[in-house]
Z-matrix of the N, CA and C atoms (Angstrom, degrees):
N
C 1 1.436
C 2 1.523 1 110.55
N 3 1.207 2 103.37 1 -40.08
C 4 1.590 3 99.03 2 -163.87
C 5 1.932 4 97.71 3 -75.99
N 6 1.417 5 107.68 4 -42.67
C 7 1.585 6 111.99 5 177.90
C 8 2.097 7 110.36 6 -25.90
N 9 1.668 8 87.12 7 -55.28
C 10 1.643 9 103.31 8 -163.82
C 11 1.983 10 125.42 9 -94.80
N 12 1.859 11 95.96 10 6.17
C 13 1.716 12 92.85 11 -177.08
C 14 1.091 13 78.85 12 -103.48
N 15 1.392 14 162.27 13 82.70
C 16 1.502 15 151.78 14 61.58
C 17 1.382 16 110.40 15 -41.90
N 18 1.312 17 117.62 16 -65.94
C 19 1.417 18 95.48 17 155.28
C 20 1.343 19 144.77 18 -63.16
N 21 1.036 20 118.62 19 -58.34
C 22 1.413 21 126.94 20 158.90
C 23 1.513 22 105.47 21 5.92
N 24 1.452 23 111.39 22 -85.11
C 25 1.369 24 147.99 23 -165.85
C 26 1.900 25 104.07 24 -52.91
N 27 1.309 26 89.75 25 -24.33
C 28 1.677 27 100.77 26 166.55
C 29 1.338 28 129.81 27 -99.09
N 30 1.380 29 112.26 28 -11.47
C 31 1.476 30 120.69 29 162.96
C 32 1.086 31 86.06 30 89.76
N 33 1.768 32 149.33 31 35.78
C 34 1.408 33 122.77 32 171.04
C 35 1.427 34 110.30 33 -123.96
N 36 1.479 35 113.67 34 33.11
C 37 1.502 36 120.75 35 -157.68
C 38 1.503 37 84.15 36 -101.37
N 39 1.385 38 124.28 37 122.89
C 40 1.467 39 132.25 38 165.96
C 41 1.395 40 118.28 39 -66.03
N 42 1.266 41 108.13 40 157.16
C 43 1.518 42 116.88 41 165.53
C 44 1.512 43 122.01 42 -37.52
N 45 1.148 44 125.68 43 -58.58
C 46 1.448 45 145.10 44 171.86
C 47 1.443 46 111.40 45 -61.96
N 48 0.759 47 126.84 46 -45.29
C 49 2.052 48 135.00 47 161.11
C 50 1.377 49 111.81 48 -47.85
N 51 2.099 50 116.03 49 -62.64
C 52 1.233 51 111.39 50 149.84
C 53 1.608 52 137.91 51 -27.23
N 54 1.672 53 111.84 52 -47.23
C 55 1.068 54 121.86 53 -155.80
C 56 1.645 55 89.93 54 -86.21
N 57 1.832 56 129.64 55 -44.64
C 58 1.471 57 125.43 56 -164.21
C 59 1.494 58 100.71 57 -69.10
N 60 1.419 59 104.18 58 -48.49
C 61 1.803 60 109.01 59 169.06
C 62 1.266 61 114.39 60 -21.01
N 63 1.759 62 111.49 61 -73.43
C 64 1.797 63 126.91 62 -173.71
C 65 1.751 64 100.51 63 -34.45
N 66 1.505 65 90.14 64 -61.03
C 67 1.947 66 100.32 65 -158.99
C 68 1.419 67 91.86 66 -42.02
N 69 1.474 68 110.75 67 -66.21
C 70 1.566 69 98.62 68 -165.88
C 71 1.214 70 147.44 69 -95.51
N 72 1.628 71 118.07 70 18.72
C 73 1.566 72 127.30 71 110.44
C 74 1.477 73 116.47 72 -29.05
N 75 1.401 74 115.60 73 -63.49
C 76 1.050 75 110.61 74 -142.75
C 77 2.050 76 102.69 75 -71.76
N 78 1.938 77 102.12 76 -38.74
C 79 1.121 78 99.10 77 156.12
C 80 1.410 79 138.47 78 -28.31
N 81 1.781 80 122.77 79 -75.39
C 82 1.174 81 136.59 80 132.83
C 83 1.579 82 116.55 81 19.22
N 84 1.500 83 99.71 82 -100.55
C 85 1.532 84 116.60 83 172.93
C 86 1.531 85 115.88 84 -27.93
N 87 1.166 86 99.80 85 -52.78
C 88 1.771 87 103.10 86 177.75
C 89 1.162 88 123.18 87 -76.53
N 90 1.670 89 123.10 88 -8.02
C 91 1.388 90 119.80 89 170.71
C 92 1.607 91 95.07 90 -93.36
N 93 1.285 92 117.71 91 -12.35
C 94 1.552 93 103.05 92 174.16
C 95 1.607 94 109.60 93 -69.70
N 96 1.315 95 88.17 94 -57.74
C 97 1.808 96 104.03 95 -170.05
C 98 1.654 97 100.16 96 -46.88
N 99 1.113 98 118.10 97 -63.50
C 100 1.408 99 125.00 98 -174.53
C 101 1.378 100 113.79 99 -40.16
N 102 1.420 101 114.87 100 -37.03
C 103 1.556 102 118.65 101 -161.86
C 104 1.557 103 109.98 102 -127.36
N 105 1.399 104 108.37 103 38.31
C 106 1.592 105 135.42 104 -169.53
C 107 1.518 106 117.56 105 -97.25
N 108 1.637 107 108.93 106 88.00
C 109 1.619 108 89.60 107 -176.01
C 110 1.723 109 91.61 108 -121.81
N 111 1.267 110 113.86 109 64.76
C 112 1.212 111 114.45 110 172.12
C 113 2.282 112 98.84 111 -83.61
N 114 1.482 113 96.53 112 166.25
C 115 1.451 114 105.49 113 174.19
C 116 1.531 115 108.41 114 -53.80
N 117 1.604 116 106.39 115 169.71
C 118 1.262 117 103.42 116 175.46
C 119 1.573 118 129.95 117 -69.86
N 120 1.633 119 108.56 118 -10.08
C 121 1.345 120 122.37 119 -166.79
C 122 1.039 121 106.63 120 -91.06
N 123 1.514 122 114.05 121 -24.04
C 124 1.163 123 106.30 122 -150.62
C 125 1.782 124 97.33 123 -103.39
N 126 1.373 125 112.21 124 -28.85
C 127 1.633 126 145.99 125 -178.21
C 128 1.304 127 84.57 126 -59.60
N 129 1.046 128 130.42 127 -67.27
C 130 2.110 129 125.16 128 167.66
C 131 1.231 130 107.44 129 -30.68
N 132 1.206 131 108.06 130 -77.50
C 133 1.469 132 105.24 131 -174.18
C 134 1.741 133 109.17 132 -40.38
N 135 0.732 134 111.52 133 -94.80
C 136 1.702 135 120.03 134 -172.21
C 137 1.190 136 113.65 135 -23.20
N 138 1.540 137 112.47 136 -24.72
C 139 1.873 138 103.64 137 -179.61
C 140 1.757 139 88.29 138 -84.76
N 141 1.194 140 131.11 139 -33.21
C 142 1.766 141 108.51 140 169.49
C 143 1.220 142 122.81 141 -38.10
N 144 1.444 143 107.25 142 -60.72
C 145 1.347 144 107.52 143 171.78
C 146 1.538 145 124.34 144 -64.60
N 147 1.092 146 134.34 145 -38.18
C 148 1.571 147 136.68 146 163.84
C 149 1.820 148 111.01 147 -44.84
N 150 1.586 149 111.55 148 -26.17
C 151 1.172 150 87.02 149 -161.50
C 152 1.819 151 91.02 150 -117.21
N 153 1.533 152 129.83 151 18.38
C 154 1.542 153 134.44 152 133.98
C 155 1.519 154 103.70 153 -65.96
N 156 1.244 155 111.11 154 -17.29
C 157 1.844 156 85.91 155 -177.52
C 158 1.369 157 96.92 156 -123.34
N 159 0.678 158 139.83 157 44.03
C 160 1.787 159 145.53 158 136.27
C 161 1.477 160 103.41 159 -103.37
N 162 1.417 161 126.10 160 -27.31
C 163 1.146 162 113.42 161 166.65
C 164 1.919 163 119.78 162 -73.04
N 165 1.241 164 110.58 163 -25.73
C 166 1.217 165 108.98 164 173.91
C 167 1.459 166 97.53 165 -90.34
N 168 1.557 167 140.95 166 9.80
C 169 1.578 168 130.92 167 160.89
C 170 1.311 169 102.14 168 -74.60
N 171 1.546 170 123.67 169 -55.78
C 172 1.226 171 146.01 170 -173.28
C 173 1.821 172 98.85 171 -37.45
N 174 1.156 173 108.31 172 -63.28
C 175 1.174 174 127.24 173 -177.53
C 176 1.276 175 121.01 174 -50.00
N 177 1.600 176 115.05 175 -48.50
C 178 1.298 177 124.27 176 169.15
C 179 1.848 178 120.59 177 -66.19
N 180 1.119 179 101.35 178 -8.33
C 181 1.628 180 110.49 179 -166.74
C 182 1.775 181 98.21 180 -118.05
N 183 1.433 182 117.21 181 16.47
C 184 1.244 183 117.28 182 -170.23
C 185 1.324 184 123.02 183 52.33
N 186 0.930 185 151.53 184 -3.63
C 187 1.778 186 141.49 185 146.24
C 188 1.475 187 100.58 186 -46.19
């Protein structure tokens, strides 16, 4: 993320940039989730946040 909101922030980030971006968040996310032995309180928490940024994947992939 941080590599590509220089662009971003310029409006010149293509469709397809959007779309490789999503995958690999979304990659990412799932090696977190997968390999997640945080507490249960805290394991709550973090799927909140996991699932604002699947909403900004969603977003990036046009849904």
């Amino acid at each position: 993320m941080t590599r590509s909101w220089h662009t971003i922030e310029k409006d010149k980030f293509t469709a397809a940039q959007y779309d490789a971006l999503a995958k690999t968040i979304q990659g990412e996310v799932g090696y977190m989730v997968s390999n997640c032995k945080l507490e249960p309180k805290a394991d709550e928490q973090l799927h909140l946040i996991i699932a604002d940024m699947f909403e900004g994947v969603e977003a990036m992939q046009g849904r």
